[in-house]
Structure formats: C-alpha cells, structure tokens
C-alpha positions in Angstrom: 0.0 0.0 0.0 2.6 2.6 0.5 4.2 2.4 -2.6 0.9 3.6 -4.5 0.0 5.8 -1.3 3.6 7.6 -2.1 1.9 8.0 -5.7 -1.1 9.3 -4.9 0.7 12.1 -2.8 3.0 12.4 -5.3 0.6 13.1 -8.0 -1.7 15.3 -5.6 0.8 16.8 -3.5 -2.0 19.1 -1.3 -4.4 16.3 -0.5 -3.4 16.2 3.3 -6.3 13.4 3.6 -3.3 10.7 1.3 -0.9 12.3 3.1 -2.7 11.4 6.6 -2.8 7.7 5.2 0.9 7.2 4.1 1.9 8.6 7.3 -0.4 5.8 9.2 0.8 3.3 6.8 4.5 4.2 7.1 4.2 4.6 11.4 2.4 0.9 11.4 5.3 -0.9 9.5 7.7 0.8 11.6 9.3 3.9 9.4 9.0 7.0 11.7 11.7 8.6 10.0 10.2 8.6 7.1 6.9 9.7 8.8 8.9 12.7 9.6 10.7 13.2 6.3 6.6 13.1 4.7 4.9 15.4 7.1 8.2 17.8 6.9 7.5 17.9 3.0 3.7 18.1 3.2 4.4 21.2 5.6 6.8 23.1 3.4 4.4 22.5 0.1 1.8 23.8 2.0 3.3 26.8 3.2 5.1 27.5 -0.3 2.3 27.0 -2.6 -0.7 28.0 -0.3 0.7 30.4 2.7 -0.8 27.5 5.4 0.1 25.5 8.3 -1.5 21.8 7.6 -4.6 21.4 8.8 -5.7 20.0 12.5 -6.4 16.5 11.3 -3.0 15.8 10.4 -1.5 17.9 12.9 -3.4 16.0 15.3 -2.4 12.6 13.5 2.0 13.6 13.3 1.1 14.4 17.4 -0.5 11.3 18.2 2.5 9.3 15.9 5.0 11.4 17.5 3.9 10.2 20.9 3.2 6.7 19.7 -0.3 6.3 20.8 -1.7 3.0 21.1 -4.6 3.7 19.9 -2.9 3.9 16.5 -1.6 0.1 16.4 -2.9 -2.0 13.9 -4.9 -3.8 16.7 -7.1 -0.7 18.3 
C-alpha cells in the first residue's frame, strides 16, 4: 500500500487526507523517520504554494504518531 499511497501524494501533493494515510501506513510498519521526512514535506508544500500550516487533522495525526499512541496500532 505505501508504494501507491507515495503516488497518490505524489501526483496530488495538497491532499493532506493521502498524506494522513501514508503517514499511518508508514508509522504501522515501523518507518517513523520517514513519517517525519513526509509530514516535513507536506508542511513546506503547503506553506510554499498555499501560505498555510496543515490542517488539524494531520497535525493531530504527526502528534499522536510522534507520541506513539496505542490507539494507532494496527490492533485498536
């Protein structure tokens, strides 16, 4: 799933709703630093092309990844 999530976002670079599910995807098999290199880009595109912060859903989600909440594992 990543690999076509990455081409999604690729192809639609300011849909923060992909971006929200590559960075679940990518924090459930273990790549955080990658979660961080993804929301890091998302952020600078956003501000570049549209003068805004990402929005509070995904600012919410990189929170809740950054503090590894539980209620993200695969099991909740």
């Amino acid at each position: 799933m990543i690999p076509e999530l990455r081409e999604l976002t690729a192809t639609h670079p300011l849909h923060e709703p992909l971006h929200a599910l590559l960075l679940l995807a990518l924090y459930r098999s273990g790549r955080q630093a990658e979660v961080l290199s993804v929301y890091t880009g998302l952020r600078a595109t956003l501000i570049s092309e549209q003068g805004l912060e990402p929005g509070t859903t995904i600012r919410e989600l990189h929170q809740r990844i950054l503090t590894t909440d539980p209620a993200l594992d695969p099991a909740a």
